[in-house]
C-alpha positions as CSV (number, residue, x, y, z in Angstrom):
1,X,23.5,-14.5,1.2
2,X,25.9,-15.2,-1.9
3,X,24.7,-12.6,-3.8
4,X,22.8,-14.9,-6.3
5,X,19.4,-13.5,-6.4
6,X,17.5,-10.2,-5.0
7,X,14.3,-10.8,-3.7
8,X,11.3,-8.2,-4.5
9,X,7.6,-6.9,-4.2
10,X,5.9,-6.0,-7.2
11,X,2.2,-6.0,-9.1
12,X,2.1,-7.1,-12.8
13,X,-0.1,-5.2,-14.1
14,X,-1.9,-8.1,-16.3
15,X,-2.4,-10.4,-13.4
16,X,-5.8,-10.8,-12.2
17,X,-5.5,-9.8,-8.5
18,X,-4.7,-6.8,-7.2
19,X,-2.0,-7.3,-4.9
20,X,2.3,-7.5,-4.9
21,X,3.8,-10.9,-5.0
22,X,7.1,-11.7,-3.9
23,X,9.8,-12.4,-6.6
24,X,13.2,-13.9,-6.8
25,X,15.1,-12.4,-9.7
26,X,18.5,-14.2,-10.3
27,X,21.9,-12.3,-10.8
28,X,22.9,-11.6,-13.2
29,X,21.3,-13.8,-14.9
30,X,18.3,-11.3,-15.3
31,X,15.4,-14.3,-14.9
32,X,12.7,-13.6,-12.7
33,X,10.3,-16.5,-10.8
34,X,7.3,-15.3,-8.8
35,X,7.7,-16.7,-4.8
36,X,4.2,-16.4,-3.5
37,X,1.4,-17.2,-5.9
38,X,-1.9,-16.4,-4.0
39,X,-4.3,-13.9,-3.0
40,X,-2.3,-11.7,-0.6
41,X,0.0,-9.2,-1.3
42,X,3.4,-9.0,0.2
43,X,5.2,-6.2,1.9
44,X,8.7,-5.9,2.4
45,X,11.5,-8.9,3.0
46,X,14.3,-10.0,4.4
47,X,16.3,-13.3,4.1
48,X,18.1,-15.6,6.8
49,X,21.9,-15.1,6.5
50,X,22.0,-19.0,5.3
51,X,19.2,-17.6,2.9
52,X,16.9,-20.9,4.4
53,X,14.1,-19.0,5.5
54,X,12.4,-15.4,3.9
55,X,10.3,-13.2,6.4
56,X,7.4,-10.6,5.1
57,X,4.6,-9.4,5.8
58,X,1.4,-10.9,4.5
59,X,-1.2,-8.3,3.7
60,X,-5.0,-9.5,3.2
61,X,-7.5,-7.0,2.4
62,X,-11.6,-7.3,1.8
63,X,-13.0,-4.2,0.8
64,X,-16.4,-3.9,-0.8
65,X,-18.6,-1.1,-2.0
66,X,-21.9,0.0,0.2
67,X,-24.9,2.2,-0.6
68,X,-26.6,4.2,2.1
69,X,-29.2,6.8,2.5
70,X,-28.9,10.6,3.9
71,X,-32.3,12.1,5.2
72,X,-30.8,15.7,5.8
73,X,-27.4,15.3,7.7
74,X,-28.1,11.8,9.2
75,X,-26.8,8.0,7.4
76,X,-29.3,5.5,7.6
77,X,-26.4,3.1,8.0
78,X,-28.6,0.4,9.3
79,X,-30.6,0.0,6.0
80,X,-27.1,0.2,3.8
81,X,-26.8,-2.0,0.4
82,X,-24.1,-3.9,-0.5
83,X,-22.5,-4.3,-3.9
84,X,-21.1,-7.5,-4.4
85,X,-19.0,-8.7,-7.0
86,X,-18.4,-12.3,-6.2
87,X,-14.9,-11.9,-7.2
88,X,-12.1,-8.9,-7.1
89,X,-13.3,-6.7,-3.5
90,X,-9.9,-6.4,-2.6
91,X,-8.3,-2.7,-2.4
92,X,-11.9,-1.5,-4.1
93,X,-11.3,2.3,-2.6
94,X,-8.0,2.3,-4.5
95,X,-10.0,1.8,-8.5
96,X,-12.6,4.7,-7.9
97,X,-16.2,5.1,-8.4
98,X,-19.0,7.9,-9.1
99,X,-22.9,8.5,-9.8
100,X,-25.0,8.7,-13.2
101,X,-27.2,11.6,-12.9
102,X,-29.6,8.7,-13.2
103,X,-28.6,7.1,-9.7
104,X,-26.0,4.4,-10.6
105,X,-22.7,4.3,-9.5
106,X,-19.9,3.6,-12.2
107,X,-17.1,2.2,-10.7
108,X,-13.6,-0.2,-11.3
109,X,-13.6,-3.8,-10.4
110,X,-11.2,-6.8,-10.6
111,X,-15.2,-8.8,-11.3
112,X,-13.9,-10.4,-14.3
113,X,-10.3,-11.0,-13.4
114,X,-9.2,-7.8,-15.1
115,X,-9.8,-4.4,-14.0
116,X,-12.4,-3.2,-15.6
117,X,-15.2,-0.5,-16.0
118,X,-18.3,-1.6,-14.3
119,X,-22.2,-0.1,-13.6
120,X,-24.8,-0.6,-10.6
121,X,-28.0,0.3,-9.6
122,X,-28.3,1.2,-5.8
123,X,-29.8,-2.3,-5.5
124,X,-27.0,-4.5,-6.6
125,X,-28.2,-5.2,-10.6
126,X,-25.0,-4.7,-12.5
127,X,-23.4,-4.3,-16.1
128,X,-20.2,-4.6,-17.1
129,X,-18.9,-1.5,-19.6
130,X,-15.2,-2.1,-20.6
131,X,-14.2,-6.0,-21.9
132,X,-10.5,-5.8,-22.5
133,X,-6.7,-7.3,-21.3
134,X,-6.5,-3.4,-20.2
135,X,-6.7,-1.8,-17.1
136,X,-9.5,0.6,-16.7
137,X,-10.3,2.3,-13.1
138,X,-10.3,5.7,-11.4
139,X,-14.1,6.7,-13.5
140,X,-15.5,9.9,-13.6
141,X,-19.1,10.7,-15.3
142,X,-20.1,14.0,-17.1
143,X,-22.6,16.1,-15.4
144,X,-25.0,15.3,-18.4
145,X,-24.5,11.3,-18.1
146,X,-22.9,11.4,-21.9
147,X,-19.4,10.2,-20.5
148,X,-17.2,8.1,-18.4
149,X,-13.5,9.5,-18.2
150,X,-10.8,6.7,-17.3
151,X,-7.6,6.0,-16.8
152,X,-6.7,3.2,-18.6
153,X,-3.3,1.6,-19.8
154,X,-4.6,0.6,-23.7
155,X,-2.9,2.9,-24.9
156,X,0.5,1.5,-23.9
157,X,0.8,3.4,-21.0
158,X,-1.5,5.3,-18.3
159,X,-3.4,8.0,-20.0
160,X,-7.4,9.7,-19.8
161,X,-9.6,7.8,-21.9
162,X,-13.4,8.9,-22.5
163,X,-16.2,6.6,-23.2
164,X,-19.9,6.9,-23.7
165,X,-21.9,6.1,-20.9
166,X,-22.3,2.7,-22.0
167,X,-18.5,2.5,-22.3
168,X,-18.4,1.9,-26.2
169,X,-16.5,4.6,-28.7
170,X,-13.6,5.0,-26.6
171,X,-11.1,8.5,-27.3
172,X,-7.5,9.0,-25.8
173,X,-7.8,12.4,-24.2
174,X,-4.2,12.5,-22.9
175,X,-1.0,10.8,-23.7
176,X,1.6,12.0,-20.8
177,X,2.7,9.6,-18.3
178,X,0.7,8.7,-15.3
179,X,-1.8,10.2,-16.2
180,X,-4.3,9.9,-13.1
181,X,-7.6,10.9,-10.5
182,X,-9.8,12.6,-13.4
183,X,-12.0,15.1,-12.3
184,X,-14.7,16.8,-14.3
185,X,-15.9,20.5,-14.0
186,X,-19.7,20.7,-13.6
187,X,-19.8,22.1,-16.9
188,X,-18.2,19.2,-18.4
189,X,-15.9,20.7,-20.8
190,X,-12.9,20.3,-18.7
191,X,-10.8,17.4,-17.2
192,X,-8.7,18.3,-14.1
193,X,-5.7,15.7,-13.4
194,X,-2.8,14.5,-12.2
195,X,0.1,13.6,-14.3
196,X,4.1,13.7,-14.3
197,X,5.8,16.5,-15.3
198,X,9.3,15.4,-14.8
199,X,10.3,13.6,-11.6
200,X,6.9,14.5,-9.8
201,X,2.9,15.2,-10.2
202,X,1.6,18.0,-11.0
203,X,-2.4,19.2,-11.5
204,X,-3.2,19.9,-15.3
205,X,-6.7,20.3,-17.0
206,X,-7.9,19.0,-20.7
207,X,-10.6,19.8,-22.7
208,X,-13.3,16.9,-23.0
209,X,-12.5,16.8,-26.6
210,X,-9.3,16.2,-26.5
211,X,-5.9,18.5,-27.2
212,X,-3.1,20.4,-25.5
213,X,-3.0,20.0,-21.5
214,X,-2.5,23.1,-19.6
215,X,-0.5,22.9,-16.4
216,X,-2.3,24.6,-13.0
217,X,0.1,24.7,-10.8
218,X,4.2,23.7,-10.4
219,X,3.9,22.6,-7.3
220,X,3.7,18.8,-6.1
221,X,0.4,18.0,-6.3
222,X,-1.9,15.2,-7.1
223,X,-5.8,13.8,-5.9
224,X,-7.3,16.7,-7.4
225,X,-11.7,17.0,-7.1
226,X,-13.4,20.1,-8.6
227,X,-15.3,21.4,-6.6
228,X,-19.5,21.2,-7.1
229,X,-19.6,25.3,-8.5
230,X,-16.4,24.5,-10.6
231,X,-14.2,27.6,-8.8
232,X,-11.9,25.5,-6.9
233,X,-10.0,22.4,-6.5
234,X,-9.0,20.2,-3.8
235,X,-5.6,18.3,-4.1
236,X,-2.7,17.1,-1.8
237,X,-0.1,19.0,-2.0
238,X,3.4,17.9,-1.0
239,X,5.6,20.7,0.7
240,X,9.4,20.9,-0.6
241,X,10.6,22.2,2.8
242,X,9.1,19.4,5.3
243,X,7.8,16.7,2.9
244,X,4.7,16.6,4.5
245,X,1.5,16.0,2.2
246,X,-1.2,18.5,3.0
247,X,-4.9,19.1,2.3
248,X,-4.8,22.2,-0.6
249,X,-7.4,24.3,-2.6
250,X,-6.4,25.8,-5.9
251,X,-8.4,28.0,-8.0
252,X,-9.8,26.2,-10.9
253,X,-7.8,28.8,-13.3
254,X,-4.8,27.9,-11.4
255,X,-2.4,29.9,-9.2
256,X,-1.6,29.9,-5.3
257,X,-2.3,27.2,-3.0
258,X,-4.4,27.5,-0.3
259,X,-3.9,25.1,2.4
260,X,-6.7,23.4,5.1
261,X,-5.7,21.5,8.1
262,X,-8.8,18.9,8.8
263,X,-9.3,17.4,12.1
264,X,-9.1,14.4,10.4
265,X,-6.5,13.6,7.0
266,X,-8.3,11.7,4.7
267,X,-7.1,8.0,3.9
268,X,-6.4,7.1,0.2
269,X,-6.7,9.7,-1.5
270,X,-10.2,10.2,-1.2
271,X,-11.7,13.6,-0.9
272,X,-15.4,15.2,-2.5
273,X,-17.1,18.3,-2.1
274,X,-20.6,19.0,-0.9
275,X,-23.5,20.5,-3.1
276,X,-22.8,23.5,-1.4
């Protein structure tokens, strides 16, 4: 109420859980103290007028990877396996994951208190790939099981990293800024994703080796998945007129957006295509 301090949500990016704390940073001063130290993460606040008493919203959430079986178009959801990581199965959807040609499923956990690159058989047995103070999620693997692409923050900021399968001989691939959702075209020599280009994402594409980026599209777009015969691409786009974010398909050469309107919008991002 006197103006001494501003009270704020935020993640730090080095802290082992993922989730926003609430902070008190003093003015102006400039010091900052973290509030809550738990768990949870906070959303929004608002102080008493006497600034005796702090209202938010507490916001707890479990979320843990499953395997289950398709016979044809059926789920055998009954006989589904869970992948547990003792530790770190909040906000899983949000660090990615994807299959080996082999059958395992590399994926980004908070296991070991940092986000990091992990591996898992369909039954649970489990290696971890990536052993740093870094930030590693959003994995995608190569067609031909020779490489993981990242994001990762190693670099200084959040850029395309690729590894080997086994996560060892790491190479930057990008170097823009927010650099994110990777996705690979079946032929494996490209890497389609998002990244800033000014004040707002855009779709780009990389070779697997490295080099030049080469923008797709100028529109607001972001979430992009090639599709399984490497033609199109499937992205949210976000209209300049309304705002709205819509369900899109660009060509994988780039160009005009085509846009679908599901039955259902899909939550967090997460889209695939079928085989077909």
């Amino acid at each position: 109420g006197d103006g001494s301090g501003l009270v704020f949500n935020a993640w730090r990016s080095t802290s082992g859980v993922y989730g926003d704390p609430l902070w008190l940073l003093n003015y102006p001063g400039g010091e900052v103290r973290q509030i809550t130290n738990d768990l949870s993460g906070y959303q929004g606040s608002s102080v008493a007028a006497d600034s005796s008493a702090l209202v938010t919203r507490q916001l707890t959430r479990v979320s843990r990877l499953w395997v289950m079986f398709v016979n044809g178009e059926s789920v055998d959801a009954e006989h589904a396996t869970q992948i547990q990581s003792g530790f770190g199965d909040n906000f899983s959807e949000y660090f990615g994951l994807d299959w080996t040609p082999d059958g395992r499923l590399v994926y980004g956990s908070h296991a070991s208190a940092n986000l990091d690159l992990w591996r898992s058989t369909t039954d649970g047995k489990q290696q971890q790939l990536t052993r740093d103070n870094h930030l590693e999620g959003m994995p995608m693997v190569a067609a031909d099981g020779r490489y993981i692409v990242f994001v990762s923050d190693r670099g200084g900021t959040r850029t395309l990293w690729r590894t080997d399968i086994d996560g060892n001989n790491p190479k930057q691939l990008t170097h823009g800024r927010g650099d994110a959702w990777p996705s690979l075209t079946p032929d494996g020599k490209w890497v389609v994703y998002s990244a800033l280009n000014q004040t707002r994402p855009v779709i780009w594409k990389v070779s697997i080796e490295g080099g030049e980026p080469i923008p797709l599209t100028d529109k607001t777009t972001f979430h992009p998945r090639v599709s399984s015969d490497g033609k199109w691409i499937a992205c949210f786009w976000q209209d300049d007129k309304d705002f709205k974010i819509k369900l899109a398909v660009l060509p994988i050469a780039g160009g005009e957006l085509s846009v679908i309107e599901p039955a259902a919008f899909p939550d967090y991002g997460v889209i695939g295509w079928m085989p077909d």
